[in-house]
C-alpha positions as CSV (number, residue, x, y, z in Angstrom):
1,X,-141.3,45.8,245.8
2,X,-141.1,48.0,242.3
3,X,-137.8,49.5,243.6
4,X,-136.2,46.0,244.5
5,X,-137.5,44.2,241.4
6,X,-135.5,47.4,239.5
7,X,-132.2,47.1,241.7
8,X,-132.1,43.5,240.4
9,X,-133.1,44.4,236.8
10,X,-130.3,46.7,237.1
11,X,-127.6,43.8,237.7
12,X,-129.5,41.7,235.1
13,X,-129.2,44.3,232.1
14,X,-125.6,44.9,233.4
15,X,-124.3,41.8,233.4
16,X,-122.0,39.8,230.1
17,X,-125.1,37.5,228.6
18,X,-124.4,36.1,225.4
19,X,-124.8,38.5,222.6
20,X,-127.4,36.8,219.4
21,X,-129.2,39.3,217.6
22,X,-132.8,37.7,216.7
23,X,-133.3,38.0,213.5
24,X,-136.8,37.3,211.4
25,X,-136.1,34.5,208.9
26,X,-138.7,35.4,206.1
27,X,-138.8,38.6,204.4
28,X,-142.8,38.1,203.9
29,X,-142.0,38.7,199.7
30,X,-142.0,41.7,197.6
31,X,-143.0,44.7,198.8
32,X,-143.5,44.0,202.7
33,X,-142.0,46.7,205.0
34,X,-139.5,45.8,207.9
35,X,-140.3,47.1,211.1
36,X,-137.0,46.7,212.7
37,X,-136.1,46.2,216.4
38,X,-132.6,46.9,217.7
39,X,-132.8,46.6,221.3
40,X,-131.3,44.6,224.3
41,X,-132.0,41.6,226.8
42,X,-135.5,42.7,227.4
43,X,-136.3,42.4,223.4
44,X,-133.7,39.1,222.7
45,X,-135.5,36.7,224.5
46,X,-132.8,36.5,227.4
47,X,-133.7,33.1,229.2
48,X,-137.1,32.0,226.9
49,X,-137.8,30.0,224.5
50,X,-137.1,30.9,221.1
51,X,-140.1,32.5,219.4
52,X,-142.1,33.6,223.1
53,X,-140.5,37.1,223.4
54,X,-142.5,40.4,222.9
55,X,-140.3,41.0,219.4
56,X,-142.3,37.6,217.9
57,X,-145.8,38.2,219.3
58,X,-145.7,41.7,217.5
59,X,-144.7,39.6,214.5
60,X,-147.7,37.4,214.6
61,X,-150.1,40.3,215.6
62,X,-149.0,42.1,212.6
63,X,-149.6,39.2,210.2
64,X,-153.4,39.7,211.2
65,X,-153.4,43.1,211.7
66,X,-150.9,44.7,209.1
67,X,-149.4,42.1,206.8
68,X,-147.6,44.3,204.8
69,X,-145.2,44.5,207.6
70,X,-142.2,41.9,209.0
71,X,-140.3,42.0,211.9
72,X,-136.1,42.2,212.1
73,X,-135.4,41.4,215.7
74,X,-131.9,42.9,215.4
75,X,-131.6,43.1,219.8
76,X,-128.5,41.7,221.5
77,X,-128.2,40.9,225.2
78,X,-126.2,43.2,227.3
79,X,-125.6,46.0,224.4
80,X,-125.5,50.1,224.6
81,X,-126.7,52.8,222.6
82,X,-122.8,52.7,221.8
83,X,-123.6,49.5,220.4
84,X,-126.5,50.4,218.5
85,X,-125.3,52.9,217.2
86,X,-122.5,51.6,215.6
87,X,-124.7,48.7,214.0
88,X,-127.3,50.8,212.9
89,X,-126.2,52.0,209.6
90,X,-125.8,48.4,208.0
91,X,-128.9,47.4,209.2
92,X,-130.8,50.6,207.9
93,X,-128.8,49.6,204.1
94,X,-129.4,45.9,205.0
95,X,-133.4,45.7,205.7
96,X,-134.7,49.5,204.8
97,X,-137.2,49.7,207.7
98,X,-140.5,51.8,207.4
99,X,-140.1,51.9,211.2
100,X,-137.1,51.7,213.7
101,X,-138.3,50.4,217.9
102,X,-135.1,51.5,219.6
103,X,-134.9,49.6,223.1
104,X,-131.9,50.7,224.2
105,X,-129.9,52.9,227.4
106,X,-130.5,51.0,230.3
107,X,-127.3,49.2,230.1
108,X,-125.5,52.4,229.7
109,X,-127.0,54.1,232.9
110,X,-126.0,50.7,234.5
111,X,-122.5,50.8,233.9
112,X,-122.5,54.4,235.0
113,X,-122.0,55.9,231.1
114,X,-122.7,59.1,230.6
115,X,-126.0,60.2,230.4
116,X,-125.5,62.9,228.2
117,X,-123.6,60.5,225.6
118,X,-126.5,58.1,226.0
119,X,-129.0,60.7,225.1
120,X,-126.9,62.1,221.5
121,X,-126.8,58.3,220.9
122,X,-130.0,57.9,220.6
123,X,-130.6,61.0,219.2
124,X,-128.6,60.4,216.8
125,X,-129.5,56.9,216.0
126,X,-133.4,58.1,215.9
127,X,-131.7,60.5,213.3
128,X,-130.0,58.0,210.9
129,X,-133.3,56.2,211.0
130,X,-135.6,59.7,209.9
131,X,-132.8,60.3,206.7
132,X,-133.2,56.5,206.0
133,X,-136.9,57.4,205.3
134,X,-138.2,55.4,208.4
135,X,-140.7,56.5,211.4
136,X,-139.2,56.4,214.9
137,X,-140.2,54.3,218.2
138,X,-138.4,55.5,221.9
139,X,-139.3,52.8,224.3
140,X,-138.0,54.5,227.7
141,X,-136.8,52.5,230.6
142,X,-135.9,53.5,234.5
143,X,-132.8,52.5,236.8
144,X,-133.6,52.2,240.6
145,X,-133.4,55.4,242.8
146,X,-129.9,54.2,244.7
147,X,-128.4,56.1,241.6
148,X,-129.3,59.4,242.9
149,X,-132.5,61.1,242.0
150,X,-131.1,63.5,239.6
151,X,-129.1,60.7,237.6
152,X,-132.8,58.8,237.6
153,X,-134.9,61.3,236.8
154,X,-132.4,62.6,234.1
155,X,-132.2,59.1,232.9
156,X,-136.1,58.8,232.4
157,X,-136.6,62.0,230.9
158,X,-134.1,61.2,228.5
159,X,-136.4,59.0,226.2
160,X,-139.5,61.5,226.2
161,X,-137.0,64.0,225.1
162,X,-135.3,62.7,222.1
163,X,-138.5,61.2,221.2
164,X,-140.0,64.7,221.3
165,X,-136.5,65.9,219.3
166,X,-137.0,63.3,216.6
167,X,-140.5,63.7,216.4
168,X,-140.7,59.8,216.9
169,X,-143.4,57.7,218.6
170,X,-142.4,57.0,222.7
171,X,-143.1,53.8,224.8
172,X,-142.6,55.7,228.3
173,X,-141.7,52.6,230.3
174,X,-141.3,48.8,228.7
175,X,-141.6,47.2,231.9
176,X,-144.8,49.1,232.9
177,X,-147.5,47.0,234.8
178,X,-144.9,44.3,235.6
179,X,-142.0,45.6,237.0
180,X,-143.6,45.2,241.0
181,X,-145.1,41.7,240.4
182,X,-142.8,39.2,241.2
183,X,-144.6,36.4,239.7
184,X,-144.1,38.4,236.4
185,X,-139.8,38.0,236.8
186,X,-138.2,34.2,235.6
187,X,-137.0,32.1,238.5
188,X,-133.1,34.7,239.0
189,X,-135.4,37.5,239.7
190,X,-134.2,39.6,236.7
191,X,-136.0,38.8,233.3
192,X,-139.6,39.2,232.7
193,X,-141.1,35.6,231.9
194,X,-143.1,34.1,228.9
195,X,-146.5,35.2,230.6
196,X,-145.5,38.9,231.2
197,X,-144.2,39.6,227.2
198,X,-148.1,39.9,226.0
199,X,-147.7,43.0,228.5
200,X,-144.5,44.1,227.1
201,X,-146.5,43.8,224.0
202,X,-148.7,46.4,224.6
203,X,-146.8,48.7,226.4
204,X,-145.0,49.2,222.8
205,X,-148.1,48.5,220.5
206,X,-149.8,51.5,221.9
207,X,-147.3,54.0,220.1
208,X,-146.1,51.7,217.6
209,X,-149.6,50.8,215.4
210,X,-150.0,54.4,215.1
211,X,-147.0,54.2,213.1
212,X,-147.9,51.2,211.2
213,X,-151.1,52.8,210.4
214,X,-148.8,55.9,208.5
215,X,-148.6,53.7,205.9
């Protein structure tokens, strides 16, 4: 079940959704520090409800737990570390986050980029973020094994690593605890639903309140 709820993820991620960054609308005033989120699908809300993804629960855990934090959902469906990459640096001089959550690289793997171009992407991206005085969060993903097992396991070994590089915090696997329920999946099979983001949620919140708690 885990590998055929990943081969279907993998045509999901893959495949040309709209791209609409998700963007948090109030600043939370002077002095509040942006935690910002450039990611994919899995962190824009692909087929929810506006406001029910994993991105806004952190925001509203954070106004109880850390309020001198905001949330800048800067994720777009269907984008690359390419991608990211290239809108990093304006969002960096844009929102001057104390933290960077980088969700991206399964879309690459997908398309059958280069894994070695995906990893100095992120790299470098994790990088750009350290010079721009912000703390670092990897969230790793996995493809399905029909890749090969040396393009898989290179591909998940990829986030520990550049994490360990960059000396940045690491989710290990977003779509841990979920990814063989069914019932977790929306109706094509391919997107978590509302009920499995609180999971999503704490797969990342593990290694990112560490960071919030740096100050």
């Amino acid at each position: 079940m885990f590998v055929r709820l990943l081969c279907i993820l993998a045509f999901a991620l893959a495949a040309p959704y709209p791209a609409y960054p998700q963007t948090a609308a109030a600043d939370g005033g002077s002095g509040v520090k942006a935690v910002l989120i450039v990611g994919d699908s899995l962190s824009a809300e692909y087929g929810l409800r506006r406001g029910t993804g994993w991105p806004e629960l952190l925001r509203r855990r954070m106004a109880g737990s850390h309020p001198a934090y905001r949330v800048v959902n800067a994720s777009i469906s269907g984008d690359t570390t390419s991608g990211g990459a290239s809108r990093l640096p304006a969002l960096l001089a844009e929102h001057r986050p104390a933290v960077v959550v980088l969700e991206l690289g399964s879309n690459d793997a997908l398309r059958g980029l280069s894994l070695s171009m995906t990893r100095a992407n992120l790299a470098a991206m994790a990088k750009a973020a350290r010079e721009a005085g912000a703390r670092v969060l990897v969230v790793g993903m996995q493809i399905p094994p029909n890749y090969g097992q040396d393009y898989t396991e290179r591909f998940r070994a990829l986030f520990g690593e550049v994490a360990r590089e960059q000396q940045a915090g690491y989710v290990p696997f977003l779509l841990e605890g979920i990814a063989a329920d069914r019932a977790m999946f929306q109706a094509d099979g391919m997107h978590p639903t509302e009920d499995a983001q609180p999971r999503l949620l704490e797969n990342v919140w593990k290694a990112l309140e560490p960071l919030l708690s740096q100050g």
